[in-house]
C-alpha positions as CSV (number, residue, x, y, z in Angstrom):
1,X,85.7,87.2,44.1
2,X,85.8,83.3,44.1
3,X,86.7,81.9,40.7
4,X,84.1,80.0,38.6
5,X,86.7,77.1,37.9
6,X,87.6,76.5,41.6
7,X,83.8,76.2,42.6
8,X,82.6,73.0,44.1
9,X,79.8,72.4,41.9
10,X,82.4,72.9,38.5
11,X,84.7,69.7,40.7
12,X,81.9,67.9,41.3
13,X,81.2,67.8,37.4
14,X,84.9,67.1,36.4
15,X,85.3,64.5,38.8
16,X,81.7,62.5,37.4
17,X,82.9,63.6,33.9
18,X,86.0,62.1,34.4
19,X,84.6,58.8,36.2
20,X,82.2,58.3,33.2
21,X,84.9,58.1,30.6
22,X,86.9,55.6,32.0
23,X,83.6,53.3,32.8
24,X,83.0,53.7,29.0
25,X,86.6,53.4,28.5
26,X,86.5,50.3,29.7
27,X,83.3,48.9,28.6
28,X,84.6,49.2,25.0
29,X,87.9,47.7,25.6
30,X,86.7,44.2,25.2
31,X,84.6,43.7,28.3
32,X,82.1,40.8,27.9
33,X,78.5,41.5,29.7
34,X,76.4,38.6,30.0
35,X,72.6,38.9,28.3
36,X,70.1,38.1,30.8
37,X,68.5,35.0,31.0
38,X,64.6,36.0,31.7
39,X,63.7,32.4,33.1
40,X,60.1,31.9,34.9
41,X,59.9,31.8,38.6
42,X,56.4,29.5,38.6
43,X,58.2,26.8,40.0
44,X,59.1,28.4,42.8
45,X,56.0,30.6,43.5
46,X,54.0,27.5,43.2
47,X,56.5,25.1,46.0
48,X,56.6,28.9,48.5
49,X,52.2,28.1,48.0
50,X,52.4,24.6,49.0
51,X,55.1,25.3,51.7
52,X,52.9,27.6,53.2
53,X,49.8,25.7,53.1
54,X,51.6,22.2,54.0
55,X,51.4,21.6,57.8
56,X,53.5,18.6,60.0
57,X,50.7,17.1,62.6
58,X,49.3,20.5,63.6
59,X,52.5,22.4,62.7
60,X,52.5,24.9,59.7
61,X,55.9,25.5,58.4
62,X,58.2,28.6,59.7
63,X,58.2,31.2,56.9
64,X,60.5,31.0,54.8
65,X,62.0,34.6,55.6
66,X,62.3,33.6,59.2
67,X,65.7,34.1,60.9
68,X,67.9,31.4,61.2
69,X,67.8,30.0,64.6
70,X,64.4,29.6,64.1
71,X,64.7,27.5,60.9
72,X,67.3,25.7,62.5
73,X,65.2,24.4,65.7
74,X,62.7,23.7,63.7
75,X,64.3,21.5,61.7
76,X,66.0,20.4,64.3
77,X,62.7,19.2,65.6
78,X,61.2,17.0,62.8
79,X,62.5,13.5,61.8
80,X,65.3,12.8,59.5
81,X,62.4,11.0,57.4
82,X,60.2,14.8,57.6
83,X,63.3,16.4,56.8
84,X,64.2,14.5,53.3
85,X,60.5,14.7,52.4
86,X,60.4,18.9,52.9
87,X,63.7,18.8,51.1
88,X,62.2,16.8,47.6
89,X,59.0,18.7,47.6
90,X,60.3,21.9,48.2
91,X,64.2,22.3,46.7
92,X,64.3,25.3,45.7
93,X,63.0,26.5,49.1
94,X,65.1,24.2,51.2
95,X,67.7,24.4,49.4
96,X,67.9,28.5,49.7
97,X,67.1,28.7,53.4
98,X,69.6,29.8,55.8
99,X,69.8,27.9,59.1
100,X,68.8,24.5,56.9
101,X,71.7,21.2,58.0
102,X,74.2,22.2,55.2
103,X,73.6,18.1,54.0
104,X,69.6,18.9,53.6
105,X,70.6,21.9,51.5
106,X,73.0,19.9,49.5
107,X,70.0,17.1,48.9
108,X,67.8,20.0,48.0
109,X,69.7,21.6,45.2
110,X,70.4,18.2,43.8
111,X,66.7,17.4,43.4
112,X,66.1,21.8,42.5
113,X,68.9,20.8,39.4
114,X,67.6,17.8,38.6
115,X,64.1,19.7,37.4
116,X,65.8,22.8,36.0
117,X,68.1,20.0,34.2
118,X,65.0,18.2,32.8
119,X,63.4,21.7,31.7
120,X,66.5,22.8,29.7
121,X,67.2,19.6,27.8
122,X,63.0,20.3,26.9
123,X,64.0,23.9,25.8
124,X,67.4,22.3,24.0
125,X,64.5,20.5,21.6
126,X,62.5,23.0,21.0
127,X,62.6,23.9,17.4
128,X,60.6,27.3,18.0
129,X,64.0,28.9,19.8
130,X,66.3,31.1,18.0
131,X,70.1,30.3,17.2
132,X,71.0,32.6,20.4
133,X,68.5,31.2,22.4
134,X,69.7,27.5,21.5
135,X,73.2,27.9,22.6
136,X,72.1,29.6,25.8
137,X,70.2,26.6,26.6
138,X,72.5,24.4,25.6
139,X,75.2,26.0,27.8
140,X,72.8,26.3,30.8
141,X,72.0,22.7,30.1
142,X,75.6,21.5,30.3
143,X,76.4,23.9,33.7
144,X,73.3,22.4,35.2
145,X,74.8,18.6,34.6
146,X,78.1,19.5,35.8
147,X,76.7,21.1,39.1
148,X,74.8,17.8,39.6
149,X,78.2,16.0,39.9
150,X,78.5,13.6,42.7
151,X,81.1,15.4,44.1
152,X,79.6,18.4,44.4
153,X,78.2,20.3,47.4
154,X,75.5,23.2,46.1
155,X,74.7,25.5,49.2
156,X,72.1,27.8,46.8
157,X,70.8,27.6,43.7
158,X,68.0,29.8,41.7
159,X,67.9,29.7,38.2
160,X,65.4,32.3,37.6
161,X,67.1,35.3,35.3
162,X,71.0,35.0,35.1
163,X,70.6,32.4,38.4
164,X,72.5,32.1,41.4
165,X,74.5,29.5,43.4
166,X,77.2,29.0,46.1
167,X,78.9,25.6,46.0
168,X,81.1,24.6,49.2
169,X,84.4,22.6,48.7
170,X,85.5,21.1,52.2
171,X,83.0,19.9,55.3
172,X,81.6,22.7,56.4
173,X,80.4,21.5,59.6
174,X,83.4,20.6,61.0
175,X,85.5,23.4,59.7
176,X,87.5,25.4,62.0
177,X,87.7,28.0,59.6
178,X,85.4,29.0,56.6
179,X,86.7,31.2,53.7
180,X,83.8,32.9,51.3
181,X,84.8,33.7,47.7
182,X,82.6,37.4,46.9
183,X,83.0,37.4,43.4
184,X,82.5,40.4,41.0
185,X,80.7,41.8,37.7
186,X,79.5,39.5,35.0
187,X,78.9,36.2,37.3
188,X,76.1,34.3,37.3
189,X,75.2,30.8,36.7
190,X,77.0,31.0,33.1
191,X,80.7,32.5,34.4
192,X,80.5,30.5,37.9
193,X,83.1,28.1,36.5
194,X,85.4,28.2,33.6
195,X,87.7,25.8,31.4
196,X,89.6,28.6,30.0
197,X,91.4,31.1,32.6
198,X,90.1,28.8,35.2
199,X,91.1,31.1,38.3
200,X,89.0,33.8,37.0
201,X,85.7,32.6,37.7
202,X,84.3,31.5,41.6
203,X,84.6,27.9,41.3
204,X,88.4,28.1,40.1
205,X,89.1,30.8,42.6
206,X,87.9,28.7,45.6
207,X,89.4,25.1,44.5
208,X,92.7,27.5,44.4
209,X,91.9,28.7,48.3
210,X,91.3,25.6,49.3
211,X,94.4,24.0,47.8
212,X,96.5,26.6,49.1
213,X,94.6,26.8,52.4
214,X,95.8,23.2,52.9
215,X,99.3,23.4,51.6
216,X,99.5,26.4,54.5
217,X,98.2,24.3,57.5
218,X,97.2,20.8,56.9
219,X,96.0,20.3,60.6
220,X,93.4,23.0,60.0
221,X,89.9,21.8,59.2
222,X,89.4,24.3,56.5
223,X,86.1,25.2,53.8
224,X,85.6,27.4,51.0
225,X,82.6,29.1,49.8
226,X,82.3,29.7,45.9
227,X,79.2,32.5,47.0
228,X,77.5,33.7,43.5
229,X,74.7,33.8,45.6
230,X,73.7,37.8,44.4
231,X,72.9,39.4,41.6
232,X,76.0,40.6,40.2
233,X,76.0,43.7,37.6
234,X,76.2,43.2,34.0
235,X,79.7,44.4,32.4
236,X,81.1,47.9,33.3
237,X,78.1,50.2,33.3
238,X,75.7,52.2,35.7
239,X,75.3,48.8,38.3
240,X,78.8,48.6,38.6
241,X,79.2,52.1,39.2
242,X,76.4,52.6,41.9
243,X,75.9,50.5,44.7
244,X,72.3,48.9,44.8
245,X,73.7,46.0,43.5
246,X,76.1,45.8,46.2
247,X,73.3,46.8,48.7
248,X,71.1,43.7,47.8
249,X,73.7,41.3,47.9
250,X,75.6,42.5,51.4
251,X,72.1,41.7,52.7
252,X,72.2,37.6,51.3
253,X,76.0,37.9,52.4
254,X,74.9,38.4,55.7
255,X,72.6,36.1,56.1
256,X,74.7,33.5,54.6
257,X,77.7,34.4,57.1
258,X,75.4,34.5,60.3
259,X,73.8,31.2,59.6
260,X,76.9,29.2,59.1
261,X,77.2,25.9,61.1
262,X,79.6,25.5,64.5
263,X,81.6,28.2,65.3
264,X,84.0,28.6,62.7
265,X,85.9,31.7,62.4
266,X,85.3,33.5,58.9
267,X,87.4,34.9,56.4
268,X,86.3,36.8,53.0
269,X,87.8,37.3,50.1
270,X,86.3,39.6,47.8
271,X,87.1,40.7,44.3
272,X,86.4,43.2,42.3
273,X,82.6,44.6,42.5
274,X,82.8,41.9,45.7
275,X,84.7,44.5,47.8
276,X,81.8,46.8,46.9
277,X,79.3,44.1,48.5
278,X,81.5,43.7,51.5
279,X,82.2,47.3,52.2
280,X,78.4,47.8,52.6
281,X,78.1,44.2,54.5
282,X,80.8,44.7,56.6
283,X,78.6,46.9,59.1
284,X,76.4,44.1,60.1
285,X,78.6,41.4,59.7
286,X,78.6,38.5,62.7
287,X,81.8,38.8,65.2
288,X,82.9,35.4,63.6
289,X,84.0,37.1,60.7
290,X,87.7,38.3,61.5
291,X,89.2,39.3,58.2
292,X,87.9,41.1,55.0
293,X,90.5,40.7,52.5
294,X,89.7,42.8,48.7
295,X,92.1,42.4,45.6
296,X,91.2,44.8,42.5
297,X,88.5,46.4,44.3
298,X,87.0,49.9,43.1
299,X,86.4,51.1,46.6
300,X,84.0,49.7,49.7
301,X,81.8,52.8,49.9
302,X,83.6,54.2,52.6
303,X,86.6,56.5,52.9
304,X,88.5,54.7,55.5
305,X,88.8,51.3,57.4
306,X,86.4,53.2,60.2
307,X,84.1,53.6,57.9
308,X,83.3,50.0,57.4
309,X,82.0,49.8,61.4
310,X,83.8,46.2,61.9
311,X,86.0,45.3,63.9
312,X,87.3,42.4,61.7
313,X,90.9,43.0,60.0
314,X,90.7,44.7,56.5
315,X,93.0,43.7,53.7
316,X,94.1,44.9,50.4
317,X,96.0,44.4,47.8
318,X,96.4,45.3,43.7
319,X,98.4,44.1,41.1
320,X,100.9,47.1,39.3
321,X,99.4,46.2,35.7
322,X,95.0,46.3,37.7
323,X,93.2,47.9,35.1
324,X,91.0,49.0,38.4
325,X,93.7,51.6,39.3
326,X,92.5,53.6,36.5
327,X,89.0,54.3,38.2
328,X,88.9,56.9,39.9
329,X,88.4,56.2,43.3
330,X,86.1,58.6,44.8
331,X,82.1,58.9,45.6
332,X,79.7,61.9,44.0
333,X,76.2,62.1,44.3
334,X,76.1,57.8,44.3
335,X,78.5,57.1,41.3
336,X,81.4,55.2,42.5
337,X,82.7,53.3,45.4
338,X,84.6,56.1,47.5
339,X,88.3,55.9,48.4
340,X,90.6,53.8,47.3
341,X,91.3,50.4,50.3
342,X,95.4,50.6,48.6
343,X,95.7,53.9,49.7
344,X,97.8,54.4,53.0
345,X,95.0,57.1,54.1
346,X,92.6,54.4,53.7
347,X,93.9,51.9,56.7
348,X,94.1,48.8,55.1
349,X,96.6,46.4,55.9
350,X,98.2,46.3,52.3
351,X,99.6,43.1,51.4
352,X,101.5,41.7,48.4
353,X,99.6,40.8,45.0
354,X,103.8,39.9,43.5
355,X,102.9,37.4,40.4
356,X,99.3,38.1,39.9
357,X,98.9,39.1,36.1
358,X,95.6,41.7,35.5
359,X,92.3,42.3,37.1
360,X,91.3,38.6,37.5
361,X,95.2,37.0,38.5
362,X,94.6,37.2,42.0
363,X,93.9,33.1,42.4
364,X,96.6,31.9,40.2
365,X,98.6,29.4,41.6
366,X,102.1,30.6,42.8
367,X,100.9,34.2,43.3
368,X,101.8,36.1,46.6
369,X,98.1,37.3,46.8
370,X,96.9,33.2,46.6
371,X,99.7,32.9,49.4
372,X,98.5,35.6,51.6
373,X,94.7,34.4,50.5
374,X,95.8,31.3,52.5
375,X,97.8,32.4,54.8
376,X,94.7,35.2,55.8
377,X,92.2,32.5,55.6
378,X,94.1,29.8,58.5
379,X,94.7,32.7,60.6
380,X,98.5,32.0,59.5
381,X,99.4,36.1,59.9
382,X,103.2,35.5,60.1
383,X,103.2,34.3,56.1
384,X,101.5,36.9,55.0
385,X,103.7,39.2,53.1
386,X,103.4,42.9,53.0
387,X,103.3,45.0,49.9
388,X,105.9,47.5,51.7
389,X,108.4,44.6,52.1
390,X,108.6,44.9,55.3
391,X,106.3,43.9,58.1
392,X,103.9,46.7,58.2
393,X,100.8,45.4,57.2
394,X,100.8,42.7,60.4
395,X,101.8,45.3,63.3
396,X,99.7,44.7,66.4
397,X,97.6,42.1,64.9
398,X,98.7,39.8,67.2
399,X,96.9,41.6,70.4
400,X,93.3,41.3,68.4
401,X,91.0,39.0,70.8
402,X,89.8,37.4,67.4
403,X,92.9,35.5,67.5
């Protein structure tokens, strides 16, 4: 007679029983969520009515959900003059539209900030807001000046709800290799950079890449992606735990990473709830990406590097005090994110996190993960140190074609 406590369906229970306690766990252990920003999207719905109505000569304008290539001979076919003329009346199209010159995208978001700056400082003096909604204006006021620095290089932007944005530090067209930053929970347009635990949030993290990415090879044209460019979940709840979050955003990731300029080779470098988006993207990711690198990730929906269906190198590594080690990696009925990519079962090449300090040390200066970040992201595979010691993690790499 089988036992009741041995069934599958009593294990099935435990394990969600015990996977819900530590997300509540840690959602009442100081975890911040975000409150959504419920911002209108008229001025977009009324620039995707004029794009589609607006014709040059007798030429409508591609759609914008066309693929790539064909954005990219199109504009490739218009005058510069056309070109800066789409890219004022239409920002937040232009601006969001992969296969778009990266320096038309750049000119785009400029002018799309420029409006949402000009609505916030109206919303900033409107006496009708509450106290909460004041300071959220105010703060969204201040993050849309300091993206409109002259130094700064916006590849998206949407400020609808919590927003989203990708900012690019390095010449992306003539990089020989490109590094994306796939952040984690709680990042929007609010969290994309920080004064206070700077390496934390995207912006920090991918000034530290690029820092260290030149330090490592300073012949190597290099650039790092910042990519908020998805809707991240809100604190440590049901989003975090499921993966239609993840699902939506592997599908801009995608796009983003097939629609890159030249032929640089990729590398990303997700954290956190971003391993979740790149485990699900990594399927239909372009040849050009060569390494997937996670670092306090909860699992990539998938129980084994196999799984993925890439052929680009998987990486992973944890800090011993990763509050993330605590979540239980496995995957019932949709809740959670499947094995765990530290495992040895799971077939990750497991490299050193030596010096980052909890879940969000990963970018900190003078870290091993930073180094091996670096290292990973010029195809430098001889530095990167192993979190065995020994040289384990870089066997056979150096027969992959990618290289």
């Amino acid at each position: 007679m089988t036992s009741f406590d041995s069934s599958p369906t009593l294990n099935a229970w435990r394990a969600l029983l015990a996977l819900a306690v530590v997300f509540i766990m840690l959602a009442t252990s100081g975890w911040t969520a975000v409150r959504h920003h419920g911002g209108p999207r008229d001025i977009l719905e009324a620039e995707l009515a004029g794009w589609k109505k607006h014709r040059i000569g007798a030429r409508l304008l591609p759609g914008p959900d066309s693929a790539p290539g064909k954005l990219a001979a199109f504009f490739a076919s218009i005058s510069s003059t056309q070109r800066a003329r789409l890219a004022d009346h239409y920002p937040l199209v232009v601006g969001n539209l992969n296969g778009v010159p990266v320096s038309l995208r750049y000119r785009a978001n400029r002018a799309a900030l420029g409006h949402s700056l000009n609505l916030e400082r109206k919303r900033v003096a409107d006496t009708r807001l509450t106290a909460d909604g004041h300071r959220e204006a105010v703060r969204r006021m201040n993050r849309f000046e300091a993206l409109m620095s002259a130094d700064r290089q916006i590849l998206a932007f949407d400020p609808s709800g919590p927003g989203k944005v990708a900012e690019v530090f390095g010449d992306l067209d003539r990089a020989e290799r490109v590094s994306v930053i796939v952040p984690g929970v709680d990042t929007n347009l609010l969290t994309f950079q920080r004064t206070q635990r700077k390496y934390s949030a995207p912006v920090g993290m991918a000034q530290s890449l690029f820092a260290a990415e030149r330090a490592a090879s300073p012949r190597t044209r290099t650039a790092v992606i910042a990519w908020a460019d998805y809707t991240a979940p809100v604190g440590i709840g049901m989003d975090s735990a499921i993966g239609r979050r993840a699902e939506s955003g592997a599908v801009r990731l995608t796009a983003l990473t097939g629609a890159l300029p030249g032929r640089s080779k990729v590398a990303l470098f997700c954290h956190s709830y971003g391993s979740v988006v790149c485990g699900v993207a990594a399927r239909g990711l372009p040849g050009r990406v060569t390494d997937i690198a996670v670092a306090g990730s909860p699992g990539m929906r998938a129980e084994n590097v196999a799984g993925l269906g890439t052929d680009a190198r998987v990486w992973a590594m944890r800090d011993s005090d990763d509050w993330i080690q605590d979540v239980p990696h496995l995957e019932v009925g949709g809740l959670g994110h499947g094995e765990d990519p530290v495992a040895p079962e799971f077939g990750a090449r497991v490299a050193s996190a030596a010096g980052a300090v909890g879940h969000t040390g990963y970018f900190e200066p003078g870290t091993d993960s930073l180094s091996n970040f670096a290292e990973i992201g010029v195809g430098s595979y001889d530095g990167v140190s192993c979190a065995s010691g020994n040289d384990t993690c870089r066997s056979d790499i150096y027969g992959d074609e990618a290289l």
